[in-house]
Biopython code that builds the backbone (N, CA, C, O; Angstrom):
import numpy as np
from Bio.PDB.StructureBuilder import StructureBuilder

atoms = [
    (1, "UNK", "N", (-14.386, -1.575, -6.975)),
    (1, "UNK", "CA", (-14.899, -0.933, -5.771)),
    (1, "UNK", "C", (-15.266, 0.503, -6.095)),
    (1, "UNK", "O", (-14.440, 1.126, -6.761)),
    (2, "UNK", "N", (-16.248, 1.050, -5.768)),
    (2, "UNK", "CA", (-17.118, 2.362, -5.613)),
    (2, "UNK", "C", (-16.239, 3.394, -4.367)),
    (2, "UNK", "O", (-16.886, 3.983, -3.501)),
    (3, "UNK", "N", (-15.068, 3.468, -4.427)),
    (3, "UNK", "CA", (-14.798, 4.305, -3.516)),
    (3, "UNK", "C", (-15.692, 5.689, -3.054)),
    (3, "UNK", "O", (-15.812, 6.225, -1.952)),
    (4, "UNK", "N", (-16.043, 5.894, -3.872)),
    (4, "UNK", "CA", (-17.002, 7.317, -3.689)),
    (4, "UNK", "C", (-17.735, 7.236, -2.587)),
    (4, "UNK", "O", (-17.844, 8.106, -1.723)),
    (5, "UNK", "N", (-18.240, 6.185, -2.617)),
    (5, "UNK", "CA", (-19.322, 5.935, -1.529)),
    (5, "UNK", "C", (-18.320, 5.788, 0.243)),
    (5, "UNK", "O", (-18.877, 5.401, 1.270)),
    (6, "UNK", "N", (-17.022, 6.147, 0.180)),
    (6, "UNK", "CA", (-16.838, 6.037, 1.415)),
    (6, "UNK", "C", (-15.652, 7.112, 1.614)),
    (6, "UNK", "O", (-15.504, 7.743, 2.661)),
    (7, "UNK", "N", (-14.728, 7.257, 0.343)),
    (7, "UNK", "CA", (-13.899, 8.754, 0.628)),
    (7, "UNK", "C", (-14.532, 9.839, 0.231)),
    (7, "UNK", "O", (-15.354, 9.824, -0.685)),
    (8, "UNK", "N", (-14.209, 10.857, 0.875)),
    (8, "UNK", "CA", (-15.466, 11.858, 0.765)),
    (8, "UNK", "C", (-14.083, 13.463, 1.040)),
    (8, "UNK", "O", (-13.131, 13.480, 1.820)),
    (9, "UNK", "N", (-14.546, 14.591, 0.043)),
    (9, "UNK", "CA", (-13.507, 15.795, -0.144)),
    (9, "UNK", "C", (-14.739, 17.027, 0.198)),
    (9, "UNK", "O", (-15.775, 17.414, -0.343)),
    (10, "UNK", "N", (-14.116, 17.293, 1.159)),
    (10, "UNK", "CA", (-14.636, 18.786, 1.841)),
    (10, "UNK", "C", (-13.596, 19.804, 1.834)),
    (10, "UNK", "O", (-12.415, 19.459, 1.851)),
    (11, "UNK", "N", (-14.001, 21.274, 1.806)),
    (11, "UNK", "CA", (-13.172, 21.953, 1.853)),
    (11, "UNK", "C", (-13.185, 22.835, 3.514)),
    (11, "UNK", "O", (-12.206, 23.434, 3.959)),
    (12, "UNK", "N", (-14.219, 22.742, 4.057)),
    (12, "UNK", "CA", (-14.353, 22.833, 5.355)),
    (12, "UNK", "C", (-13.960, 21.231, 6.395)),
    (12, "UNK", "O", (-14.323, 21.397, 7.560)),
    (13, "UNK", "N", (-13.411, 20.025, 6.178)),
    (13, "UNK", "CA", (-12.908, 19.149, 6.965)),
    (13, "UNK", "C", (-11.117, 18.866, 6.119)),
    (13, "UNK", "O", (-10.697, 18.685, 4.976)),
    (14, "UNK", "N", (-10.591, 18.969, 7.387)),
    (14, "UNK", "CA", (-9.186, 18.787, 7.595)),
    (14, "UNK", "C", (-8.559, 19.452, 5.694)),
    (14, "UNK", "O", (-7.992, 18.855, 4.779)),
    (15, "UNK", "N", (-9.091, 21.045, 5.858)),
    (15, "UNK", "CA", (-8.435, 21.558, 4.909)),
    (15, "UNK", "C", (-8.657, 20.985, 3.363)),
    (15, "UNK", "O", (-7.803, 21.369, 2.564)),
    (16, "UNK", "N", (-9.759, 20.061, 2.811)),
    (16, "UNK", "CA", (-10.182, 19.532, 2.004)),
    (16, "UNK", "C", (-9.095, 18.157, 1.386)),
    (16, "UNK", "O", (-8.949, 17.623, 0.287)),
    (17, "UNK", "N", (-8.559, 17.995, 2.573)),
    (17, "UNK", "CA", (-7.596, 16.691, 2.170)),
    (17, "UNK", "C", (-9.194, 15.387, 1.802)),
    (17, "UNK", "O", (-10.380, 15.584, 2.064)),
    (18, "UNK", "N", (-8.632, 14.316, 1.227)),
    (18, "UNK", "CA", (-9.285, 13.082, 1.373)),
    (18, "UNK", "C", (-9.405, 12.364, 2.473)),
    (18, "UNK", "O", (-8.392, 11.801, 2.885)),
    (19, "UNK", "N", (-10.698, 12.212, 3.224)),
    (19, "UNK", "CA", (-11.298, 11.409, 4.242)),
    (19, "UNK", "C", (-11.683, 10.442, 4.089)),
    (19, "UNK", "O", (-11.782, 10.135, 2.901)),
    (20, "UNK", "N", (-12.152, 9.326, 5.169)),
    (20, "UNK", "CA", (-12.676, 8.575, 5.041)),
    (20, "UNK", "C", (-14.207, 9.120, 5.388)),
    (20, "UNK", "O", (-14.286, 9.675, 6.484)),
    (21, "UNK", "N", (-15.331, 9.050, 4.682)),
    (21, "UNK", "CA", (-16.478, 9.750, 4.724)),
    (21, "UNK", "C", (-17.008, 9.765, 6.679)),
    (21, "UNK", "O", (-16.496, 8.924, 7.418)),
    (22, "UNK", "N", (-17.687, 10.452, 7.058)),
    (22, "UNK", "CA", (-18.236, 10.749, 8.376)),
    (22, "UNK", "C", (-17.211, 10.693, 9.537)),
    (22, "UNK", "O", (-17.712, 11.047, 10.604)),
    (23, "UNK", "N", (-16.178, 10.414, 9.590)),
    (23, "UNK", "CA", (-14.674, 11.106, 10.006)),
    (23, "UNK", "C", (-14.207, 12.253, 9.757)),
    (23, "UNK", "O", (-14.659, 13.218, 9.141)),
    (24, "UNK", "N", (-13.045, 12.016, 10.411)),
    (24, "UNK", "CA", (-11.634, 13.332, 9.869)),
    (24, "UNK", "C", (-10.206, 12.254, 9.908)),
    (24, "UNK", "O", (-9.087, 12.589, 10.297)),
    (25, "UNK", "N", (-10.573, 11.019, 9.441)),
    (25, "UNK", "CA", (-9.139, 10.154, 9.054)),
    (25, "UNK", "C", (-9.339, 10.399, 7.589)),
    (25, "UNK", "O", (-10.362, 10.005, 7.029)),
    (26, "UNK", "N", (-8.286, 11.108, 6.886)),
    (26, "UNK", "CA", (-7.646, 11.466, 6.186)),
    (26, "UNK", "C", (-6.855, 9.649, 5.271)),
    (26, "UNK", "O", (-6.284, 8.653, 5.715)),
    (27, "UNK", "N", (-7.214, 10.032, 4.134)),
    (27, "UNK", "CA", (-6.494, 8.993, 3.208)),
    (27, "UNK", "C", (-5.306, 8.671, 3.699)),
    (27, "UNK", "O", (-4.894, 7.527, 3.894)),
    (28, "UNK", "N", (-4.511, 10.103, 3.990)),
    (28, "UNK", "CA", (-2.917, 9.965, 3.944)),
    (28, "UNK", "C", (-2.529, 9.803, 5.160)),
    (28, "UNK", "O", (-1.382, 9.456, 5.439)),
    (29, "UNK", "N", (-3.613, 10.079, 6.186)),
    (29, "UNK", "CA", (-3.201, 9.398, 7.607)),
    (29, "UNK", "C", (-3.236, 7.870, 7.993)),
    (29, "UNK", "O", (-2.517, 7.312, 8.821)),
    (30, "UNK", "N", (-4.404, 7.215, 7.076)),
    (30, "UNK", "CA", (-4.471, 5.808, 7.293)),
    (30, "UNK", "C", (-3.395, 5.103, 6.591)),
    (30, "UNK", "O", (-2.904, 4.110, 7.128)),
    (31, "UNK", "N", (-2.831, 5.642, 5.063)),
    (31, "UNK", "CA", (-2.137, 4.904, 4.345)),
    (31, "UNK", "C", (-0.657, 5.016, 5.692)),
    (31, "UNK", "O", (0.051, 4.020, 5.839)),
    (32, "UNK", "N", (-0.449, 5.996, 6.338)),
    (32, "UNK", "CA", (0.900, 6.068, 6.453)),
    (32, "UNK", "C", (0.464, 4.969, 7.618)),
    (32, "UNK", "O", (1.291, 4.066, 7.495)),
    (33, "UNK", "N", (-0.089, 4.759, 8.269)),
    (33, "UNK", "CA", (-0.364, 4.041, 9.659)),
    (33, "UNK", "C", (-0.169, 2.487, 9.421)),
    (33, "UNK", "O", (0.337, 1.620, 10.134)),
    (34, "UNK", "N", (-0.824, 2.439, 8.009)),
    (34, "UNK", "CA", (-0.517, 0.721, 7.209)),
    (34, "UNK", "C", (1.002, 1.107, 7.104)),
    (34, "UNK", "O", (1.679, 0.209, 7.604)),
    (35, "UNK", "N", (1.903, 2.331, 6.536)),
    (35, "UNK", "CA", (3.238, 2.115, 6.220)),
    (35, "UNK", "C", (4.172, 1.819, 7.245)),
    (35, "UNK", "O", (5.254, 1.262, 7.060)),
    (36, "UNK", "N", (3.631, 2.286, 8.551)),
    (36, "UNK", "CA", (4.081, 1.738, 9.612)),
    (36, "UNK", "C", (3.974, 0.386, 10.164)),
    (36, "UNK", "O", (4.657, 0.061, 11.135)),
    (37, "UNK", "N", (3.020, -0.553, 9.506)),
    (37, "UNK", "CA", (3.124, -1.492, 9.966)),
    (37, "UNK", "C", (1.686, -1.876, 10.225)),
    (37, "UNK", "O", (1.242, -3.019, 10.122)),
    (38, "UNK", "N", (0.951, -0.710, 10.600)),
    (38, "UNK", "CA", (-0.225, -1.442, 11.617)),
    (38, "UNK", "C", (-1.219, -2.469, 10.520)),
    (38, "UNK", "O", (-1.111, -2.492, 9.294)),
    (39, "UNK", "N", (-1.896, -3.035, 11.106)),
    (39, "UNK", "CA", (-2.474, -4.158, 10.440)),
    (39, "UNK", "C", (-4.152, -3.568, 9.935)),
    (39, "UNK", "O", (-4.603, -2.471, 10.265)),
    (40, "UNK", "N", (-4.794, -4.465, 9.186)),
    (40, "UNK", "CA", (-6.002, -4.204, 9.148)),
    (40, "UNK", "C", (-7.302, -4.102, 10.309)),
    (40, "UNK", "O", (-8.181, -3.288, 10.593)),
    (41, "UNK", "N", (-6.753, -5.713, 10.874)),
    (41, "UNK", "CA", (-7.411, -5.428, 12.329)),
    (41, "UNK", "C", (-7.259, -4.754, 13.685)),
    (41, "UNK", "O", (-8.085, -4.683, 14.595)),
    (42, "UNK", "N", (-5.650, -4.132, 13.597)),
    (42, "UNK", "CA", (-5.400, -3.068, 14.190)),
    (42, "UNK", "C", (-6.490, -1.589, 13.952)),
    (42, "UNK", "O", (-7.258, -0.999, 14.712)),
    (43, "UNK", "N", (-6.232, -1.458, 13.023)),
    (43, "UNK", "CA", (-7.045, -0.444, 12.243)),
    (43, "UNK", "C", (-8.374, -0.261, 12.582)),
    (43, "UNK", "O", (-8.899, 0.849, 12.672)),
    (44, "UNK", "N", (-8.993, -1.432, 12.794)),
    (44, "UNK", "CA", (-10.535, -1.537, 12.575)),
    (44, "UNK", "C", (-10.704, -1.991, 14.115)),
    (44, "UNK", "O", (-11.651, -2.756, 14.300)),
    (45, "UNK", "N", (-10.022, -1.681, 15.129)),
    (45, "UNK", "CA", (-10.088, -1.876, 16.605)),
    (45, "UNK", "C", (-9.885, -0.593, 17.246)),
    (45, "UNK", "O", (-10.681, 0.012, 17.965)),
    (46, "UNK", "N", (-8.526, -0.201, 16.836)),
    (46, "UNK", "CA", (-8.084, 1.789, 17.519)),
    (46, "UNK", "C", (-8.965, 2.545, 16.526)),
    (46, "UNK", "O", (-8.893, 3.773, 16.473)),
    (47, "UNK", "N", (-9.968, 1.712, 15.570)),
    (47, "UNK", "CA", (-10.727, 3.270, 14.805)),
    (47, "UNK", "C", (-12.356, 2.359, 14.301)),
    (47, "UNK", "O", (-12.832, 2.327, 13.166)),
    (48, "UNK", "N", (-12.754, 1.899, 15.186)),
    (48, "UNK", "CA", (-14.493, 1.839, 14.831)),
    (48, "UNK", "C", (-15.132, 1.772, 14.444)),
    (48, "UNK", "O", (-15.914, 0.845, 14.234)),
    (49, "UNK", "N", (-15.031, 3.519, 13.965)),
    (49, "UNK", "CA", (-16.194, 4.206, 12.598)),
    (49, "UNK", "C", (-15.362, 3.799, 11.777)),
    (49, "UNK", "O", (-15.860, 4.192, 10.722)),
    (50, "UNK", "N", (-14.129, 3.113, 11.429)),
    (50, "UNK", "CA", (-14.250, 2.216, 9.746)),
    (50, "UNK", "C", (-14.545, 0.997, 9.919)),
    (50, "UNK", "O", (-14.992, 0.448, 10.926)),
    (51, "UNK", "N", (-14.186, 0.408, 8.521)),
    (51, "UNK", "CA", (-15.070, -0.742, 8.219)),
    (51, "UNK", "C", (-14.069, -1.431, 7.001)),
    (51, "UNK", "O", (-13.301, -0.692, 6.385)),
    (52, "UNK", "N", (-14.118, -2.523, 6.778)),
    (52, "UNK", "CA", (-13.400, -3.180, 6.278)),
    (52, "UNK", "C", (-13.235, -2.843, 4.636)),
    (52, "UNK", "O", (-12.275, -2.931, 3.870)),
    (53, "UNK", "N", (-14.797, -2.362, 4.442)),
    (53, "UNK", "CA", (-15.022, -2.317, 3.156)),
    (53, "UNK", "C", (-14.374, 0.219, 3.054)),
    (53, "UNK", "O", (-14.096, 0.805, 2.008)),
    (54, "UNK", "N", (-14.384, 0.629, 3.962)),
    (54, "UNK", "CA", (-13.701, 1.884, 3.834)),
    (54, "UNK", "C", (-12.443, 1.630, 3.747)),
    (54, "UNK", "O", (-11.905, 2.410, 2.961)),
    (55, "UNK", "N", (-11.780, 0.933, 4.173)),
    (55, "UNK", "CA", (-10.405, 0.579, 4.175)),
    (55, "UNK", "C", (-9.852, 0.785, 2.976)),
    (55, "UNK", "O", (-9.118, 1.666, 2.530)),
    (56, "UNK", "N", (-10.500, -0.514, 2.381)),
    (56, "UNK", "CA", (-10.266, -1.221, 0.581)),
    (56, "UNK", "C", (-10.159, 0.607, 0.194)),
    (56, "UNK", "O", (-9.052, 1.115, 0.012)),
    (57, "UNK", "N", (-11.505, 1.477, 0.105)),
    (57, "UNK", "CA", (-11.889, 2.360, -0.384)),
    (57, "UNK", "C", (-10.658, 3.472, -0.466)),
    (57, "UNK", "O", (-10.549, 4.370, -1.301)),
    (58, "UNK", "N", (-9.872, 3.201, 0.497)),
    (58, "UNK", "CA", (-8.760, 3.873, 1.000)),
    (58, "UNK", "C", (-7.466, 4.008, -0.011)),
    (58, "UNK", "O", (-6.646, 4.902, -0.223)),
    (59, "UNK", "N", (-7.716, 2.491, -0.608)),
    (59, "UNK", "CA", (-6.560, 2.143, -1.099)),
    (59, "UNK", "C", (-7.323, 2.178, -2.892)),
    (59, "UNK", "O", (-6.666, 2.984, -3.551)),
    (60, "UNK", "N", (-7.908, 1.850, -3.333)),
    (60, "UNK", "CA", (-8.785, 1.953, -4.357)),
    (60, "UNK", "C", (-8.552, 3.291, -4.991)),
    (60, "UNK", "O", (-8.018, 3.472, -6.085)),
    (61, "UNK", "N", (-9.082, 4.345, -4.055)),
    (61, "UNK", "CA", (-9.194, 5.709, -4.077)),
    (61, "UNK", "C", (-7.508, 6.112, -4.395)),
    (61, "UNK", "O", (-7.224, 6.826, -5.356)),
    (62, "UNK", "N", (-6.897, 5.794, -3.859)),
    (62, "UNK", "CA", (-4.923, 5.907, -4.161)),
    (62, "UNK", "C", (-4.894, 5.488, -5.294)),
    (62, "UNK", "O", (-4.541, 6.127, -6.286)),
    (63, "UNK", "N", (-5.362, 4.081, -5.242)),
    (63, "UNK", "CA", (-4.624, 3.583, -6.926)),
    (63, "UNK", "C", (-5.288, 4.499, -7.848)),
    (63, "UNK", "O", (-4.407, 5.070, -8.490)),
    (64, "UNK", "N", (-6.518, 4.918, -8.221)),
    (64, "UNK", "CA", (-7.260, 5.812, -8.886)),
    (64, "UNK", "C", (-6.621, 6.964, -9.700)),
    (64, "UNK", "O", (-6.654, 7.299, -10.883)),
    (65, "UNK", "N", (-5.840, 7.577, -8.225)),
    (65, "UNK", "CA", (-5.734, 8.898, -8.215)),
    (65, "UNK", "C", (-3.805, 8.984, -8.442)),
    (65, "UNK", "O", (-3.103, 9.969, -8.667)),
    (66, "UNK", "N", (-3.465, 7.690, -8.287)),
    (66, "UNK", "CA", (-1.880, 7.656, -9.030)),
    (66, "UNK", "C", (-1.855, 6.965, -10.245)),
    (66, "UNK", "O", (-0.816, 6.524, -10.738)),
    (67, "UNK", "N", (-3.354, 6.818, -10.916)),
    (67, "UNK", "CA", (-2.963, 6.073, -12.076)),
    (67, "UNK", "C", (-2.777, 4.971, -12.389)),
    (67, "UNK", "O", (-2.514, 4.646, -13.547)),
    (68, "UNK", "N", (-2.881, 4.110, -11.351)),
    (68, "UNK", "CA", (-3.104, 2.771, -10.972)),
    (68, "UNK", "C", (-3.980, 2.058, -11.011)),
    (68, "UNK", "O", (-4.717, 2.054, -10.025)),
    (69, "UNK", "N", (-4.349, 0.998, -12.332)),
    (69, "UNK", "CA", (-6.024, 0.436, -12.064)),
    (69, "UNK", "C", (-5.661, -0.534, -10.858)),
    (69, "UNK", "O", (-4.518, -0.890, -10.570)),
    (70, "UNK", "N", (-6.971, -0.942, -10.122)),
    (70, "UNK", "CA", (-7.081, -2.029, -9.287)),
    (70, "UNK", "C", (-7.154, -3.361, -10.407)),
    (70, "UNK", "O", (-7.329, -3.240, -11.620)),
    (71, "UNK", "N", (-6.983, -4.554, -9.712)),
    (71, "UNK", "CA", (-7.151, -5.492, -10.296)),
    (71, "UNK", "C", (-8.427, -6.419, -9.960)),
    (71, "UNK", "O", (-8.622, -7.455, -10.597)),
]
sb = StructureBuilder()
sb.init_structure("model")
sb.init_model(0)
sb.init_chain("A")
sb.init_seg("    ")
for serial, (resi, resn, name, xyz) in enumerate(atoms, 1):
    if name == "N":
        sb.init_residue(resn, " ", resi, " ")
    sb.init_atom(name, np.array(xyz, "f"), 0.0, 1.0, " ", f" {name:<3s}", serial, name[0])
structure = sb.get_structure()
């Protein structure tokens, strides 16, 4: 997966944390929301502007960036 094409780093949006591109949901706000429990289609009902394939990007973009290949 091409995460690039959907997390996106500004230094003028939410303090240059990782977004999900044309938002202000934050990597580390969605991951914790899955750590709570909520589901994918939860996710993609209380939030719209994502998409199934930003989601993945979400998690892609984590494994990346801890060193983690995807499989």
């Amino acid at each position: 997966m091409n995460w690039q094409e959907y997390i996106h780093v500004d230094a003028a949006v939410l303090a240059g944390k990782p977004v999900v591109r044309g938002t202000r949901l934050s990597v580390q706000f969605l991951l914790g929301l899955f750590a709570e429990g909520m589901t994918e289609s939860q996710l993609l009902e209380n939030y719209p502007q994502l998409s199934p394939e930003s989601l993945r990007a979400v998690f892609a973009f984590t494994a990346e960036s801890t060193g983690k290949k995807t499989f």
